[in-house]
PyMOL CGO cylinders between C-alpha atoms (Angstrom):
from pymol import cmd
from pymol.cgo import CYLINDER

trace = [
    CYLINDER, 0.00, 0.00, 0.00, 2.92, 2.47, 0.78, 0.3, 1, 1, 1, 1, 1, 1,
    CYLINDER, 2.92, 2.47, 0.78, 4.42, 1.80, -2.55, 0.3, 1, 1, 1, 1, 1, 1,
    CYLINDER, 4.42, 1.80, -2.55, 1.23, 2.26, -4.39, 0.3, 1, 1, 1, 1, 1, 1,
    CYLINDER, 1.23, 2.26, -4.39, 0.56, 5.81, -2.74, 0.3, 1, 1, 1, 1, 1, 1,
    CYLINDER, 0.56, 5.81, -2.74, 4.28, 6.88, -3.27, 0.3, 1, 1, 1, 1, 1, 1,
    CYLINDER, 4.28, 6.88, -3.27, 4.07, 5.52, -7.37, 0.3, 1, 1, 1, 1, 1, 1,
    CYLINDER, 4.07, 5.52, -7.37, 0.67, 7.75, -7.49, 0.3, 1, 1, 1, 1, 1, 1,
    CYLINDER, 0.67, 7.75, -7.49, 2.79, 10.64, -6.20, 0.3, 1, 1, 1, 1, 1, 1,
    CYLINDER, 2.79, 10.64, -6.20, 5.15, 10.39, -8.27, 0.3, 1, 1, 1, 1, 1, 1,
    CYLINDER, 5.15, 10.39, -8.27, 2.89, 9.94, -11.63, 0.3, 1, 1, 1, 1, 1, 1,
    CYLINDER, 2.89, 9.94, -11.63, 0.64, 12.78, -10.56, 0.3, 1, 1, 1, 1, 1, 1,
    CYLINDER, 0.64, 12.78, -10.56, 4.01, 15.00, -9.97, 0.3, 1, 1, 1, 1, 1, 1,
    CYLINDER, 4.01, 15.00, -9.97, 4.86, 14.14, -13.64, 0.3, 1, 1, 1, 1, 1, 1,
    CYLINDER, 4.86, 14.14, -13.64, 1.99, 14.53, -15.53, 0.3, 1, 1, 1, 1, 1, 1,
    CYLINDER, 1.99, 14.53, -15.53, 1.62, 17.67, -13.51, 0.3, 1, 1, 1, 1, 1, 1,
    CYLINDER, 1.62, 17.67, -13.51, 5.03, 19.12, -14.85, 0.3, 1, 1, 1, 1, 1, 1,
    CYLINDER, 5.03, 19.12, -14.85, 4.37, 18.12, -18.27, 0.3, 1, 1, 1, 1, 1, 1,
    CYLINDER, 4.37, 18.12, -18.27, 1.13, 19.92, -18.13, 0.3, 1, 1, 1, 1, 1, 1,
    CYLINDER, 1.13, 19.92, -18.13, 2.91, 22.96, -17.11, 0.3, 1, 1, 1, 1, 1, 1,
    CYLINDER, 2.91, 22.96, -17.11, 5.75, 22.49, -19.76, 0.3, 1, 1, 1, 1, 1, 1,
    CYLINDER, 5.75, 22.49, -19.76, 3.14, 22.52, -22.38, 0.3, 1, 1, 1, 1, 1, 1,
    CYLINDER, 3.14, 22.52, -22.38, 1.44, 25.59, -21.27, 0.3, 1, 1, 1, 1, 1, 1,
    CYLINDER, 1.44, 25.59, -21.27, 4.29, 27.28, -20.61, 0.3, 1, 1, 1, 1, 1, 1,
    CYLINDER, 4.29, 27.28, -20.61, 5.66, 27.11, -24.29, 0.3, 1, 1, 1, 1, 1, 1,
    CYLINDER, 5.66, 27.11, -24.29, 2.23, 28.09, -25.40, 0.3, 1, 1, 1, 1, 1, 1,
    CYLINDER, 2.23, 28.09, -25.40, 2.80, 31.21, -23.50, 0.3, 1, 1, 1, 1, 1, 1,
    CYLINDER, 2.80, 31.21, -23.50, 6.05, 31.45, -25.10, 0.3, 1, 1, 1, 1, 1, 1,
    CYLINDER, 6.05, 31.45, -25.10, 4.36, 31.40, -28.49, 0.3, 1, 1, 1, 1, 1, 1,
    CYLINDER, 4.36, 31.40, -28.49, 2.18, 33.72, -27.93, 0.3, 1, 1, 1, 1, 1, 1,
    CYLINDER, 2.18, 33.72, -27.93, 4.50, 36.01, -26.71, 0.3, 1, 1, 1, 1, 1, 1,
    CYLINDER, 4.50, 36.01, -26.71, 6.93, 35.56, -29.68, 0.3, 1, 1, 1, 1, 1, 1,
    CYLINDER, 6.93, 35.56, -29.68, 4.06, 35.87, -32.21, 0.3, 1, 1, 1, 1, 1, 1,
    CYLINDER, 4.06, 35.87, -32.21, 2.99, 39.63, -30.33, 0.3, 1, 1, 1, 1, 1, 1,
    CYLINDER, 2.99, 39.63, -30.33, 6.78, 40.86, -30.62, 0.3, 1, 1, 1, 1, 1, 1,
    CYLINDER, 6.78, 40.86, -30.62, 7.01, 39.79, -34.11, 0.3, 1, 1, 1, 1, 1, 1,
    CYLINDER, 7.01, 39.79, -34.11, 3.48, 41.32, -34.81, 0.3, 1, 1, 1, 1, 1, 1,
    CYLINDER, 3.48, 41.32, -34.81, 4.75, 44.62, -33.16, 0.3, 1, 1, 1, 1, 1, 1,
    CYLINDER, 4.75, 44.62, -33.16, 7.99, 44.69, -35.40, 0.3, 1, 1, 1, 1, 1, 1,
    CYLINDER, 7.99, 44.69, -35.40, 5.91, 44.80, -38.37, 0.3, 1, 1, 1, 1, 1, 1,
    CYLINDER, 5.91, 44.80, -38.37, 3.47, 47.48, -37.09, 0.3, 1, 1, 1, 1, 1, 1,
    CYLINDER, 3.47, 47.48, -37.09, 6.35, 49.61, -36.58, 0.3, 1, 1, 1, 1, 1, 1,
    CYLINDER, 6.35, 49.61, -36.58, 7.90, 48.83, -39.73, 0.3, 1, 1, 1, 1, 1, 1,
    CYLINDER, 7.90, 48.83, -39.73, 5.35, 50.11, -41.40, 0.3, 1, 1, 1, 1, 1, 1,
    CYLINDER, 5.35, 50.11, -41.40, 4.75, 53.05, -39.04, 0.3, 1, 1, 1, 1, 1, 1,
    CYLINDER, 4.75, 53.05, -39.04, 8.60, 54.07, -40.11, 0.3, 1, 1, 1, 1, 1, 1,
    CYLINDER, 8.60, 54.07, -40.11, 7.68, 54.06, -43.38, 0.3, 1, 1, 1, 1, 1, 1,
    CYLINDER, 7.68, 54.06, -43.38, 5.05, 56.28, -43.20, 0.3, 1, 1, 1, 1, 1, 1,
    CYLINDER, 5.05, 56.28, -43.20, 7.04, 58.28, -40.76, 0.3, 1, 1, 1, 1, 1, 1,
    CYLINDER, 7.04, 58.28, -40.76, 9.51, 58.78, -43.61, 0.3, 1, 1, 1, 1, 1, 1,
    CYLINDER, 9.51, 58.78, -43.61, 6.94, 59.46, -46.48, 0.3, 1, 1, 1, 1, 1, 1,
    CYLINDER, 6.94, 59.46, -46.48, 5.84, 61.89, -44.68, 0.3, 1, 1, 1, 1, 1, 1,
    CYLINDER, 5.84, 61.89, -44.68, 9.26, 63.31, -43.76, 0.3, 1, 1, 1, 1, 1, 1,
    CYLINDER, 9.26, 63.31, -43.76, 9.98, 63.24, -47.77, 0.3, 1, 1, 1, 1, 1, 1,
    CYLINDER, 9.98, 63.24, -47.77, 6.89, 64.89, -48.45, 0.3, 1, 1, 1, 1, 1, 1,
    CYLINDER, 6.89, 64.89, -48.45, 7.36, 67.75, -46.25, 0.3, 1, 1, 1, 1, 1, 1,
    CYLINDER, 7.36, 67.75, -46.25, 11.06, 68.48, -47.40, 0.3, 1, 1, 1, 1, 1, 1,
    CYLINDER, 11.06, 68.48, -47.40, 9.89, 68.50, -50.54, 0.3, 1, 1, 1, 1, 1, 1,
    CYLINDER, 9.89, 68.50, -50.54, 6.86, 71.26, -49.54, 0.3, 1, 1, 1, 1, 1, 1,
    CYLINDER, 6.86, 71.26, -49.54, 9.52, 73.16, -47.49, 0.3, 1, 1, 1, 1, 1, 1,
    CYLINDER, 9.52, 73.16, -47.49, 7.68, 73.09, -44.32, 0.3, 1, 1, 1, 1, 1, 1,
    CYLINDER, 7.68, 73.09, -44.32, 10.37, 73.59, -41.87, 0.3, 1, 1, 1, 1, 1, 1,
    CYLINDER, 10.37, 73.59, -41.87, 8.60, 72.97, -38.60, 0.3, 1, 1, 1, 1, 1, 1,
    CYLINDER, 8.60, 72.97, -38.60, 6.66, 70.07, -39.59, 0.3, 1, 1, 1, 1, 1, 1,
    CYLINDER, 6.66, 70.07, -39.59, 10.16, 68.70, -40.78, 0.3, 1, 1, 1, 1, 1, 1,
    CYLINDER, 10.16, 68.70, -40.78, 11.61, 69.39, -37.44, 0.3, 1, 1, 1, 1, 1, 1,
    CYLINDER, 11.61, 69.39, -37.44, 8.29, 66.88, -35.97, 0.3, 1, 1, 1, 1, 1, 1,
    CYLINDER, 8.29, 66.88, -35.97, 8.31, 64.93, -38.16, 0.3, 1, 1, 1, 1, 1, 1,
    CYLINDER, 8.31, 64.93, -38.16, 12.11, 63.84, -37.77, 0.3, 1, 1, 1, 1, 1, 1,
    CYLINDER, 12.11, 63.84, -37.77, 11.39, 63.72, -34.29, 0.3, 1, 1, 1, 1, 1, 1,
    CYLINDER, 11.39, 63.72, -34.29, 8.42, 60.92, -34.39, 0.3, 1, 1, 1, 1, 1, 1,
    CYLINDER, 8.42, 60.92, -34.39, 11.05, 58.98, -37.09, 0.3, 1, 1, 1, 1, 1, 1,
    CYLINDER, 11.05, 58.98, -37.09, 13.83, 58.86, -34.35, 0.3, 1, 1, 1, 1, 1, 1,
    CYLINDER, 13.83, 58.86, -34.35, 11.49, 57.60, -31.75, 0.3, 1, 1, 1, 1, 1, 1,
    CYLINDER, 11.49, 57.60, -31.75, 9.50, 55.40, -33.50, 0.3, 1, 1, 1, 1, 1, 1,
    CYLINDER, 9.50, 55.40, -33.50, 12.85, 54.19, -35.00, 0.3, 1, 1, 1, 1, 1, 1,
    CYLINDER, 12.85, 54.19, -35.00, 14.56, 53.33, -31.97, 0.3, 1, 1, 1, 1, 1, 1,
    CYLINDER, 14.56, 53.33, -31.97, 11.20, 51.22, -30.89, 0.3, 1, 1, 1, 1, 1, 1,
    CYLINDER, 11.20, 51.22, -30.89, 11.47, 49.17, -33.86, 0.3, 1, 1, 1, 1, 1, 1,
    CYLINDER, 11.47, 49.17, -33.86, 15.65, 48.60, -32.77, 0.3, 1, 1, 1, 1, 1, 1,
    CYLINDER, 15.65, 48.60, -32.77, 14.29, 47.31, -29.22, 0.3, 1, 1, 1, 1, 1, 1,
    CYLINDER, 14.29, 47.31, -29.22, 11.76, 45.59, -30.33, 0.3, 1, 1, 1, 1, 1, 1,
    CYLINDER, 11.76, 45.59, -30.33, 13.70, 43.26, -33.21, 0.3, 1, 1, 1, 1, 1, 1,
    CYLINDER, 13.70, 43.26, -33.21, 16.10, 42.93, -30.10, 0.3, 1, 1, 1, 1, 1, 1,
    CYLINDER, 16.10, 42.93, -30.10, 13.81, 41.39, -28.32, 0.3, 1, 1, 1, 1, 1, 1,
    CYLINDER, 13.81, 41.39, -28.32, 12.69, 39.25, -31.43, 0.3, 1, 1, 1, 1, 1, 1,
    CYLINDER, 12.69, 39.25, -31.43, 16.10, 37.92, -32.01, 0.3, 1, 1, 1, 1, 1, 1,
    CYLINDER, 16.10, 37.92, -32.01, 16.19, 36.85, -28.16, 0.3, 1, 1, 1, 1, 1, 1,
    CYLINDER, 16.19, 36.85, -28.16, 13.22, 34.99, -28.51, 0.3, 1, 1, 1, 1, 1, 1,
    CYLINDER, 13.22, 34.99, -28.51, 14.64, 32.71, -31.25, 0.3, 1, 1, 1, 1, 1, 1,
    CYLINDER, 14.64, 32.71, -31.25, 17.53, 31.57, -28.41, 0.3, 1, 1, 1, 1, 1, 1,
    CYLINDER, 17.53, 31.57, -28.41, 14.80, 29.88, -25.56, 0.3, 1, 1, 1, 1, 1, 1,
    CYLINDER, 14.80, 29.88, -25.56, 14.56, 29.41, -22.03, 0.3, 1, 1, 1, 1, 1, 1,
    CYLINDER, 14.56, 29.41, -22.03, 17.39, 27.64, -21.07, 0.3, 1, 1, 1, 1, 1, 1,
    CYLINDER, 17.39, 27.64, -21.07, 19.43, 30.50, -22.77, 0.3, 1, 1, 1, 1, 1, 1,
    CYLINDER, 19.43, 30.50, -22.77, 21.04, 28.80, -25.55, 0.3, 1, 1, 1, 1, 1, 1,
    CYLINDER, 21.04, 28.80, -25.55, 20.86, 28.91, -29.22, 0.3, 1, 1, 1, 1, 1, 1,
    CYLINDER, 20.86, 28.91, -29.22, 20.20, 25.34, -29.58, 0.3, 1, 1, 1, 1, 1, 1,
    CYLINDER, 20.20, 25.34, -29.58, 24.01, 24.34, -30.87, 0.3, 1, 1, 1, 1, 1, 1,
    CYLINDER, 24.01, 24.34, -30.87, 25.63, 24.16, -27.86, 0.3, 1, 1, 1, 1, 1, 1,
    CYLINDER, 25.63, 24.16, -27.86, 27.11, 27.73, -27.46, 0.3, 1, 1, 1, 1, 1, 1,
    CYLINDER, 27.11, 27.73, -27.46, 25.51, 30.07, -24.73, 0.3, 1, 1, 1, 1, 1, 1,
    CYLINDER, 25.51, 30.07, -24.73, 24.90, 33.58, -24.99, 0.3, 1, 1, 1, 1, 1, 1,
]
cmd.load_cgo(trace, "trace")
């Protein structure tokens, strides 16, 4: 009887942490799929950032240059962080990139 409750222990502790192995790399997808989502938004928010820039260069508008270079920069350097973060997510949890070198 003691073994039997000890073996049930044990099995329930496994299929527990399975269970929560599974989940947690569904999490893990989901978060990787939102970054890369994100990089394209602001991918395309650069671009119109610089049309925009172009277009008022070309019109001569001075002060709307000045803003406009402004929002480019920024939104620019969110699009650096976030492919950062993108290009960490490739490596996984245990913090390797899957060939036996760490980071």
């Amino acid at each position: 009887m003691r073994k039997t409750k000890w073996f049930a222990s044990l099995a329930l502790a496994a299929g527990m942490m399975v269970a929560g192995t599974s989940a947690a790399s569904a999490q893990d997808w989901r978060d990787v799929r939102h970054d890369y989502n994100r990089v394209e938004t602001l991918r395309n928010t650069v671009a119109r950032d610089r049309a925009r820039l172009a277009q008022d260069t070309r019109f001569g508008n001075r002060r709307q240059v000045a803003r406009d270079r402004e929002t480019l920069d920024r939104h620019e350097a969110e699009l650096r962080a976030a492919m950062r973060d993108t290009r960490f997510d490739n490596r996984g949890a245990s913090g390797s990139y899957g060939n036996g070198y760490r980071r």
